[in-house]
C-alpha positions in Angstrom: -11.8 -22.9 -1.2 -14.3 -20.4 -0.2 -12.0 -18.6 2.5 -9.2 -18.6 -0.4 -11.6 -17.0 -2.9 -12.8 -14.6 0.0 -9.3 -13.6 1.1 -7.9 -12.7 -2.2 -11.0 -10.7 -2.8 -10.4 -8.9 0.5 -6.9 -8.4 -0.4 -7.6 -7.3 -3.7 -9.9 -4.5 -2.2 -7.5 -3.1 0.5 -5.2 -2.6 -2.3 -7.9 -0.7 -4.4 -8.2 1.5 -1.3 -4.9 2.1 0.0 -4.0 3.2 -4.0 -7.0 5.3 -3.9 -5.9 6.8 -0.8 -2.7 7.4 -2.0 -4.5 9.0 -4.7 -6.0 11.1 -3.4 -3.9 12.5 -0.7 -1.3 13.4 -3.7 -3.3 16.0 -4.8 -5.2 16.9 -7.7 -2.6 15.9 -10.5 -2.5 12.8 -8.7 -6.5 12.3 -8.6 -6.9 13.4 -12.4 -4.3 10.8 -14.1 -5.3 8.2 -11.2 -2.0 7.7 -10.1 0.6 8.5 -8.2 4.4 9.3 -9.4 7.1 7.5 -7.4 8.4 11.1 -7.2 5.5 12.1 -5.3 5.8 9.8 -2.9 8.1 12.2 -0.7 5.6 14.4 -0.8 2.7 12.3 1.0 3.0 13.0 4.9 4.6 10.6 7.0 1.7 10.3 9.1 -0.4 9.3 6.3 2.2 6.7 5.4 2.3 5.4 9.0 -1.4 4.9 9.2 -1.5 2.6 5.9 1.6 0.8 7.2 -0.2 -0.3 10.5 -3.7 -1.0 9.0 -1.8 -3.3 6.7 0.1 -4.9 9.2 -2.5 -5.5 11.7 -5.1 -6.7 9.3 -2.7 -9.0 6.9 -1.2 -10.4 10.2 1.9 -9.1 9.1 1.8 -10.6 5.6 1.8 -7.1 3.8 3.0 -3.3 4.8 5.6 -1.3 3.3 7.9 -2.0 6.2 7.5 -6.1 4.6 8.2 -5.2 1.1 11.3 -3.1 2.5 12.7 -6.6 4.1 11.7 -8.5 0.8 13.6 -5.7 -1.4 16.9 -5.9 0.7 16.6 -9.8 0.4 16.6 -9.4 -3.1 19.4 -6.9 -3.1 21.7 -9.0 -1.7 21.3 -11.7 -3.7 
């Protein structure tokens, strides 16, 4: 139970700082609303994009990345 409540802490954490990263390298818009437009998105370098993709792959054992929710979107798609 305690490695349950611990994980879903940890996950909750690297989500608060991969969207506060995300924040933040949008730019200043971004940073003073505290979000980031799906528009924007384009905008974030794909080096930046690359580095949260592997940090989320390595340390969720492949469980979570964007390249996962891409495969879980085109499941859904084809449904």
């Amino acid at each position: 139970m305690t490695y349950l409540i611990f994980a879903e802490i940890s996950t909750y954490l690297a989500f608060q700082i991969t969207r506060d990263a995300l924040i933040v390298i949008s730019g200043a818009k971004a940073k003073g609303r505290e979000f980031v437009y799906w528009t924007e998105v384009k905008n974030i370098p794909n080096t930046d994009l690359a580095t949260i993709e592997r940090l989320w792959l390595q340390f969720s054992g492949g469980k979570f990345g964007y390249s996962v929710q891409k495969v879980g979107l085109e499941t859904e798609d084809s449904k």
